[in-house]
C-alpha positions, 0 to 999 in steps of 0.5 A: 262668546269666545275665540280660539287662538292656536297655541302655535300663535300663542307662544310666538306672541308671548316670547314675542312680548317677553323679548322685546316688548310687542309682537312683530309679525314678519310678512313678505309683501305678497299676494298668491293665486288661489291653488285651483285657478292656479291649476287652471293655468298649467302651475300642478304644484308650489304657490304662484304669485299674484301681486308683489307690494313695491315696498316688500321683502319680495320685492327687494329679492326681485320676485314678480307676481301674474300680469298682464303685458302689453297685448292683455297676455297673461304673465305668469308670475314666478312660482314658490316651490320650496322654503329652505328645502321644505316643499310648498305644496299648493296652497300650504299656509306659507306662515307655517313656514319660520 
């Protein structure tokens, strides 16, 4: 049996290691919307959000994920468009993003 590791991931983990001793993987607290439900619902381009952890980066910057209010309305949650200027197209991995 054998795995692949991606070189991209290789690389950040040994520099990682080497620079402070562990791999510490940065996460923003988030959950998305599948890209074609997310279609479905009117969003044709960026990533909807689905859920926000409490205690996230996400969270702190104020962003909202999809709910439902009081009346079992659907409220969309706020929509990543783009990341430093680079557009995030649909369902594009948001950890290719550094």
């Amino acid at each position: 049996m054998g795995f692949a590791i991606p070189v991209d991931a290789l690389k950040f983990s040994v520099q990682s290691i080497i620079d402070i001793g562990r791999v510490v993987r940065p996460a923003l607290g988030i959950t998305y919307l599948d890209p074609n439900v997310a279609l479905a619902l009117g969003v044709a381009s960026g990533v909807l959000l689905l859920n926000i952890a409490s205690d996230s980066p996400a969270a702190a910057a104020g962003m909202k994920g999809t709910r439902r209010g009081d009346r079992g309305i659907l409220a969309l949650g706020d929509v990543i468009v783009d990341i430093d200027g680079v557009p995030s197209h649909k369902h594009a991995p948001l950890q290719l993003f550094e």
